[in-house]
N, C-alpha and C positions, 0 to 999 in steps of 0.2 A: 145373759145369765152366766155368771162364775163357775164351771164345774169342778169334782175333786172329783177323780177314776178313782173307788176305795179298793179295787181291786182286777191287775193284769199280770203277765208275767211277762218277761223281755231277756230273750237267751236267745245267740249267737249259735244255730246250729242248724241245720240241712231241714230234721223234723217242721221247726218253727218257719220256717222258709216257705214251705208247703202249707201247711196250718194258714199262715199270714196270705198267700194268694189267692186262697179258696175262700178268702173274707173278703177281695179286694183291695190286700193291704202289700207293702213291704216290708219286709222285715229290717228294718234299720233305723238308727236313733232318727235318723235326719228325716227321714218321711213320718217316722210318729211326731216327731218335732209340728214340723207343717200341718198335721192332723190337729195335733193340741191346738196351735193358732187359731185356725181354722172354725173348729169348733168350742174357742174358749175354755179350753180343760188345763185350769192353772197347776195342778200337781196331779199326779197318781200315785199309787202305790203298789211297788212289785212287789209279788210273792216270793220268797225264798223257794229254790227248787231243789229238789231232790236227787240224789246223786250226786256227782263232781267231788269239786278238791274236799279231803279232807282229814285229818291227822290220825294217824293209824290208831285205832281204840279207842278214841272220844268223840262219843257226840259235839261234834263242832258245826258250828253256825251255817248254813246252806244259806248262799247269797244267789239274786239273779245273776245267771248266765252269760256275763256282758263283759269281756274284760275290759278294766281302767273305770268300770262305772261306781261301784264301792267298792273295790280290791285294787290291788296290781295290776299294771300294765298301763297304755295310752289307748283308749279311743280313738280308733280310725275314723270316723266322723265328726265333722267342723261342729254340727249344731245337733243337741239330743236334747232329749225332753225333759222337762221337769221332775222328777223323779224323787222317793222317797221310797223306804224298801223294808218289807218285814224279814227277821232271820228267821231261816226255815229250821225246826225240828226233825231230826230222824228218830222216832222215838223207840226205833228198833236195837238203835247202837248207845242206848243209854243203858250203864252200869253203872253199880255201888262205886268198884276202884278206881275209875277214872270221871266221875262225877263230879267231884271239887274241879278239875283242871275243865272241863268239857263250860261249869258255869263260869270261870273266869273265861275264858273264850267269848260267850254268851255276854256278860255284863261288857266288854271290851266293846262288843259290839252296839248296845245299848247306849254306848257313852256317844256314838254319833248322832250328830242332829238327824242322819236321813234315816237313821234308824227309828223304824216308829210302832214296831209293835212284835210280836211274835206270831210264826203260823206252825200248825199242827197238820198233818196228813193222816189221819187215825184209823181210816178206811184203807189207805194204802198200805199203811206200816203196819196194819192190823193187830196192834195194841190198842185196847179201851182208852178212854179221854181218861177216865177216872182212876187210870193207874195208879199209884201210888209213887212211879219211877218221876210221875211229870210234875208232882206237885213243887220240888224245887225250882220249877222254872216258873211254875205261875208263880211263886212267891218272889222272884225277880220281876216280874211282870209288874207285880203289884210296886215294888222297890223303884222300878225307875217309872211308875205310873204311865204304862203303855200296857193296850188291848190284846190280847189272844184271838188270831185268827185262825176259825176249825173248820177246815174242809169237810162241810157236811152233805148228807147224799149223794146220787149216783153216781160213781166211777169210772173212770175212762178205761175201757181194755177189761179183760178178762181175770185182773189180778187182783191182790186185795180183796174183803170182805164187806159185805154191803154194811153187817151188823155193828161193826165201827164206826160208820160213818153216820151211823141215825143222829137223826136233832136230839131224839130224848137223853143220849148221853151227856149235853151239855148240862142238864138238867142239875145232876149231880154236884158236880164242878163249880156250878153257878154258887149253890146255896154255902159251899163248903167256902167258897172263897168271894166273901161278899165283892171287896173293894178292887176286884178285878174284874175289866172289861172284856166281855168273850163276843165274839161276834160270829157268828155261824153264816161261813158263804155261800152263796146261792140258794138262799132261803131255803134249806134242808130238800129242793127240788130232788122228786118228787114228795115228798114228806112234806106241804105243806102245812096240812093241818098240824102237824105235829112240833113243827117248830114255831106256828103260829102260837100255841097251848105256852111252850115253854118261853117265847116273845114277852109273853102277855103276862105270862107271872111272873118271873125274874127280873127284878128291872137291873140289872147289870150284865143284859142279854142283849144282841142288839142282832140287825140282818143287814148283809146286803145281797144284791140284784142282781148278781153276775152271773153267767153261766146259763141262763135261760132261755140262749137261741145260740146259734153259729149258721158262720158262712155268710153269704153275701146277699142281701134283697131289699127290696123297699120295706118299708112301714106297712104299705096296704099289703103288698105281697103276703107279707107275715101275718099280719090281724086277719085275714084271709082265712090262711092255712089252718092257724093256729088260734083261731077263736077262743075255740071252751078252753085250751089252757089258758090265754091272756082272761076268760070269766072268771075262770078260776080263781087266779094272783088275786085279781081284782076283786074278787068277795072276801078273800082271806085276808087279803089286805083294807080294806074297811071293818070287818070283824074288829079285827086288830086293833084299828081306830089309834094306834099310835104311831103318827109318821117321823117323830122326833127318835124311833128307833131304827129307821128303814135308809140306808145308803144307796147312792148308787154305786156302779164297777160294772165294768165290761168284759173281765175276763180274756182280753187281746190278749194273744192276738186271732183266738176261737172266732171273733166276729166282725164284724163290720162297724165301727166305732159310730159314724154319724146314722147310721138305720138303730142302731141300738138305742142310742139317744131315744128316736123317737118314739123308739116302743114303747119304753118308760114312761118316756114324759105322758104316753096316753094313758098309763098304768095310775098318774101320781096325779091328783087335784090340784089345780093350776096353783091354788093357797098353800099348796105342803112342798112345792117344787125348789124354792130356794134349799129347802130345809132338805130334803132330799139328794138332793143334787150337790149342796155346799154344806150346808151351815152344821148339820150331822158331822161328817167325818171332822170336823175341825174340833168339835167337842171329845167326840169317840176314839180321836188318835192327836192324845192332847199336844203332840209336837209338831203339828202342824202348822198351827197360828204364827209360830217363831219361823218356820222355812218362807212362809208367804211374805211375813215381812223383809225376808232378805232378798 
């Protein structure tokens, strides 16, 4: 089976180093490389991260942390991963006077094929989805016809506002802006029910999977552990009954890429597994079909 990662991050720094060994992993293109092999995962998709370079006063585009991978510089390693990558919003450093220049930044970056969507941190930046500062970029969203990824529920750290991050914000946003695809990561965890509600009604709403274990373990290890949450998923996620909206992502380098797999796969009906696993994000992040074919 073909997989799409709909959601990791990939950044060159000490933190991630640590993060990646405590999954079992290394941190470098050439061993995610050999992992993709490995487990058939023909593209993913990195987040834009937060923080780093960026032009004094404008909301400029937040790329993964990788130099030479979309920016400047060369790649020290021979072989990296298939790769395609959302630009990250700071929704904190968005202003009226440097707006125009901040969205030509923004479309420049849209105009690449690995460019495939936009992410929000709203919980972090602790500005509402529903601002009114973001709607010009969902309306580029809509313009070059690529998905809104909203980091929704719990936070990592101490910082940031949980009440940004809720699924119901998406809510809003959904209806205001039909022809835009929003996808809320890590299924609003803990907020299932919540984003399952707005899943279900909005159909230009969609979820993926990520974020719901870290560290390193077997599959039983964790079904073990973690039973009534994995009941949980699994009743919300038949509730739902719509698996043509459910992605998968893993969230690396938080976890363990081939144990994650199997969590899911025990999450997903053996019937909804292509669609899940592949056939979803090639619809949900429409530039993907053209990268697979190159």
């Amino acid at each position: 089976m073909k997989i799409i990662d709909a959601h990791l991050h990939f950044s060159r720094c000490e933190h991630f180093d640590a993060i990646a060994r405590a999954a079992g992993h290394r941190n470098s293109g050439t061993h995610l490389h050999q992992v993709f092999q490995q487990e058939n995962i023909v593209l993913a998709i990195a987040m834009g991260e937060m923080g780093g370079e960026r032009e004094e006063g404008v909301c400029t585009p937040r790329l993964p942390k990788y130099p030479g991978l979309f920016g400047p510089g060369r790649p020290k390693e021979k072989h990296l991963p298939p790769l395609a990558f959302c630009a990250g919003v700071e929704s904190c450093e968005i202003n009226a006077k440097t707006r125009k220049r901040s969205l030509e930044l923004f479309a420049a970056q849209l105009e690449k094929r690995e460019c495939v969507g936009l992410k929000f941190y709203p919980g972090y930046n602790t500005v509402s989805l529903n601002d009114p500062r973001h709607d010009p970029y969902f309306d580029l969203a809509e313009q070059f016809d690529v998905p809104v990824v909203i980091h929704t529920g719990e936070l990592s750290g101490s910082r940031g506002l949980l009440k940004y991050s809720h699924p119901l914000t998406v809510d809003e946003v959904a209806v205001r802006f039909p022809r835009v695809r929003f996808v809320m990561a890590h299924y609003g965890n803990p907020w299932i029910v919540d984003a399952t509600a707005v899943a279900a009604k909005d159909p230009n709403v969609f979820l993926d999977l990520s974020g719901m274990a870290e560290g390193n373990f077997t599959v039983e290890e964790y079904r073990r552990h973690f039973r009534g949450h994995l009941e949980y998923l699994r009743h919300w996620l038949t509730y739902l009954d719509r698996w043509d909206k459910v992605m998968y992502g893993s969230d690396w380098p938080l976890v363990n890429i081939p144990a994650y797999i199997g969590v899911i796969r025990s999450l997903v009906p053996a019937t909804f597994r292509e669609a899940v696993f592949f056939e979803n994000a090639c619809r949900v992040f429409s530039k993907i079909p053209a990268l697979l074919e190159r």
